[in-house]
Kinemage of the C-alpha trace (Angstrom):
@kinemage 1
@onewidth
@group {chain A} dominant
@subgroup {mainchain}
@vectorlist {calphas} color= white
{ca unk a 1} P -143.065 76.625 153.506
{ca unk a 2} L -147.035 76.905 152.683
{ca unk a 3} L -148.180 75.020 150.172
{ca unk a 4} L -149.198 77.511 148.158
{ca unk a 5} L -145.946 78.541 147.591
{ca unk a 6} L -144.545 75.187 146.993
{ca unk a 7} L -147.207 74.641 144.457
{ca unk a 8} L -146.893 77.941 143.373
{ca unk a 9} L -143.314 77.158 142.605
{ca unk a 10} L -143.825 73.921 140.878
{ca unk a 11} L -146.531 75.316 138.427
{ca unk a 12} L -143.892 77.855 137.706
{ca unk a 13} L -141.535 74.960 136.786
{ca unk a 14} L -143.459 72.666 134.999
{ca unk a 15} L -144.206 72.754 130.950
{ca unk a 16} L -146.290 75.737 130.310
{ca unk a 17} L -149.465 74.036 128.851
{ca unk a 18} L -149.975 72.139 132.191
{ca unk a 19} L -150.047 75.011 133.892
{ca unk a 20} L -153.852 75.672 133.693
{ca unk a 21} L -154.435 72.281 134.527
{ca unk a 22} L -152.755 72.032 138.565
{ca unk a 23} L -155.115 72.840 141.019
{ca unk a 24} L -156.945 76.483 141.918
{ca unk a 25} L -156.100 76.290 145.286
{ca unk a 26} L -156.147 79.797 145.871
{ca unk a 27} L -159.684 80.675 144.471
{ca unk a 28} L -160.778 77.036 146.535
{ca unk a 29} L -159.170 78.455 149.910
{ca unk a 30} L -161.093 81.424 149.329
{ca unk a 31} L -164.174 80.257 148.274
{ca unk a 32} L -163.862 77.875 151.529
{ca unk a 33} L -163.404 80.989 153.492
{ca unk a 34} L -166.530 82.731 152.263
{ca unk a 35} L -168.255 79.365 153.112
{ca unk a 36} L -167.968 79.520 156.809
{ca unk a 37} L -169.687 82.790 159.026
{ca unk a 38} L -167.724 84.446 161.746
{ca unk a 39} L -170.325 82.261 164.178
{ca unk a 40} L -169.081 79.007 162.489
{ca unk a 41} L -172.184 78.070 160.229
{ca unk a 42} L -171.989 77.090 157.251
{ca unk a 43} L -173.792 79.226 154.365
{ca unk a 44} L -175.743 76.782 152.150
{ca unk a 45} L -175.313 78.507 149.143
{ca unk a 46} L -171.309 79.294 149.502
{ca unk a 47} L -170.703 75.451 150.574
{ca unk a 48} L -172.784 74.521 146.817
{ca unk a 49} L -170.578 76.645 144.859
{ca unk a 50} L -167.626 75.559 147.072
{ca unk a 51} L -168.578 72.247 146.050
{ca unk a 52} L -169.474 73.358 142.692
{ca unk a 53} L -166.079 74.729 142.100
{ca unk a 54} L -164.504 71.452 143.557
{ca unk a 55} L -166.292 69.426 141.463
{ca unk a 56} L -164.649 71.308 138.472
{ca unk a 57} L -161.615 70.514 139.862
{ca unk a 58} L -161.660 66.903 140.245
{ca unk a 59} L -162.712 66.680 136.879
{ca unk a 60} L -159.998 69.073 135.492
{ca unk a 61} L -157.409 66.771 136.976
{ca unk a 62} L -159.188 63.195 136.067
{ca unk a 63} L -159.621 64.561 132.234
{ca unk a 64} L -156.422 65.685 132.364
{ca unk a 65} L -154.417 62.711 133.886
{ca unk a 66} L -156.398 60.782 131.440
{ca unk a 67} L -155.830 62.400 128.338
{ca unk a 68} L -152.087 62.185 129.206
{ca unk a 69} L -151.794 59.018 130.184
{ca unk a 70} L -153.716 57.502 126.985
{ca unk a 71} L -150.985 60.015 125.415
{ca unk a 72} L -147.977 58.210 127.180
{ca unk a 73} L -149.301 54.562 126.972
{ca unk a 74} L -150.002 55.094 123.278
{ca unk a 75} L -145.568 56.729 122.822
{ca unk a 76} L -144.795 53.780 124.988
{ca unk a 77} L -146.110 51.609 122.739
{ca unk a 78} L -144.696 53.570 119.536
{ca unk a 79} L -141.533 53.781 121.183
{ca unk a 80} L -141.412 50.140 122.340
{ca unk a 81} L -141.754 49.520 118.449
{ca unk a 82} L -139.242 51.338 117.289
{ca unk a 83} L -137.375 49.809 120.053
{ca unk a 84} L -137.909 46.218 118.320
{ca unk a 85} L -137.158 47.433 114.833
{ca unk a 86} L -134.006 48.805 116.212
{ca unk a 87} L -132.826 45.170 117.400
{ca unk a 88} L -134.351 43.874 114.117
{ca unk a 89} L -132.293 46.281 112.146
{ca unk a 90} L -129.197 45.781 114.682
{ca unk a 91} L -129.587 42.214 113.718
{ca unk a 92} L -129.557 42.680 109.834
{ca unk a 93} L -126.735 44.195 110.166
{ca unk a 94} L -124.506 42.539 112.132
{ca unk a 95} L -125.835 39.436 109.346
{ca unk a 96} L -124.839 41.869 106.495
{ca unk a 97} L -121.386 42.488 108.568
{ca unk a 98} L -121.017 38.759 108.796
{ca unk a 99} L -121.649 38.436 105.370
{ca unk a 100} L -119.341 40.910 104.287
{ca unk a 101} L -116.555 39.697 106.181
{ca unk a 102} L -117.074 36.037 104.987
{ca unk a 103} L -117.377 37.883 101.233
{ca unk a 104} L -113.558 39.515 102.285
{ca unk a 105} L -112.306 35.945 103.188
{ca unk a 106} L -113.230 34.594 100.055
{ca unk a 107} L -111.586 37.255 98.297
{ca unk a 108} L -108.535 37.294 99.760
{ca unk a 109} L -108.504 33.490 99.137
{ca unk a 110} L -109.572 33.791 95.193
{ca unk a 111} L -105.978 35.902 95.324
{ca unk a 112} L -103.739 33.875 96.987
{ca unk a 113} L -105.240 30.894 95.032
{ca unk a 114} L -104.678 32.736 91.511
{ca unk a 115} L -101.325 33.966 92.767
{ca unk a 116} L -100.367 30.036 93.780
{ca unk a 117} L -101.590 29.087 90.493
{ca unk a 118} L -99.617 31.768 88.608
{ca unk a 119} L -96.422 30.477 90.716
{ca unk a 120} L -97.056 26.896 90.202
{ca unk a 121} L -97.932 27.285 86.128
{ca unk a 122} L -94.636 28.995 85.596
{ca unk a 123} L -92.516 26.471 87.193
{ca unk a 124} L -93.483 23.885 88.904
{ca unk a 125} L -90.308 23.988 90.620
{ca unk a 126} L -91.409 26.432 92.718
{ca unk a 127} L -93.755 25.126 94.442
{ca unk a 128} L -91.906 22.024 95.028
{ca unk a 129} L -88.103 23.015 95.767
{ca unk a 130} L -88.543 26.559 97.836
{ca unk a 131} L -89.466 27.396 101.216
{ca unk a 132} L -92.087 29.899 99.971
{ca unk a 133} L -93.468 26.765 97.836
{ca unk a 134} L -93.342 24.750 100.469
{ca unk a 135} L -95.636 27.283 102.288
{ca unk a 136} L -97.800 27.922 99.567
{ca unk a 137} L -98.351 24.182 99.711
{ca unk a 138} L -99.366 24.266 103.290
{ca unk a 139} L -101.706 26.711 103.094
{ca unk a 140} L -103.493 24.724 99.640
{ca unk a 141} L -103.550 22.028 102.406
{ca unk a 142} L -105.266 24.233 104.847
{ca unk a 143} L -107.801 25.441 102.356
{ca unk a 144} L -108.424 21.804 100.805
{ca unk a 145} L -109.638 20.755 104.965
């Protein structure tokens, strides 16, 4: 395949406001052909505008590939941030899920503390002479280590 057609094809491809920007190849292969004589000499003035027109190129592409790429280094860097205050956030909350969690434990112990001391106020009994006493007891012990 020529490249003209491959290029062709990927200007057809690519995002529609870089299409202006890819290389005139078509208008530089004909200027180059207007440059050169049937008896192979080179007309001065067709090889200044060919050079001309190339000139207009290179700078097309180097203002272009610059533009973008001060573009992309400056998302990189916004994106790299947001990156980092993702992490930082991630990191909050796995502290606030830690912290919630710890908050549950201490519930469910308030509850089982209030419900021992509602067993053992009624009857002391209870808590000494039963097997659920006797585990209520062990698990006081557990709390008191």
């Amino acid at each position: 395949m020529k490249f003209e057609k491959i290029l062709k094809s990927l200007i057809e491809q690519t995002l529609p406001s870089w299409r202006d920007k890819f290389l005139c190849y078509k208008i530089l292969k004909k200027q180059l052909k207007l440059m050169c004589s049937e008896d192979g000499q080179i007309d001065a003035n067709q090889l200044n505008r060919f050079l001309n027109l190339l000139q207009q190129e290179i700078d097309k592409f180097n203002t272009f590939f610059i533009e973008k790429e001060e573009e992309y280094v400056i998302k990189g860097k916004e994106l790299q941030e947001k990156v980092m205050e993702a992490l930082d956030l991630n990191v909050d909350l796995m502290l606030e899920i830690v912290d919630f969690h710890g908050e549950m434990v201490l519930l469910e112990n308030y509850s089982i503390l209030n419900y021992t001391g509602m067993l053992c106020s009624k009857s002391s009994c209870i808590c000494q002479n039963s097997p659920s006493g006797f585990l209520i007891n062990i698990y006081i012990y557990i709390l008191e280590v």
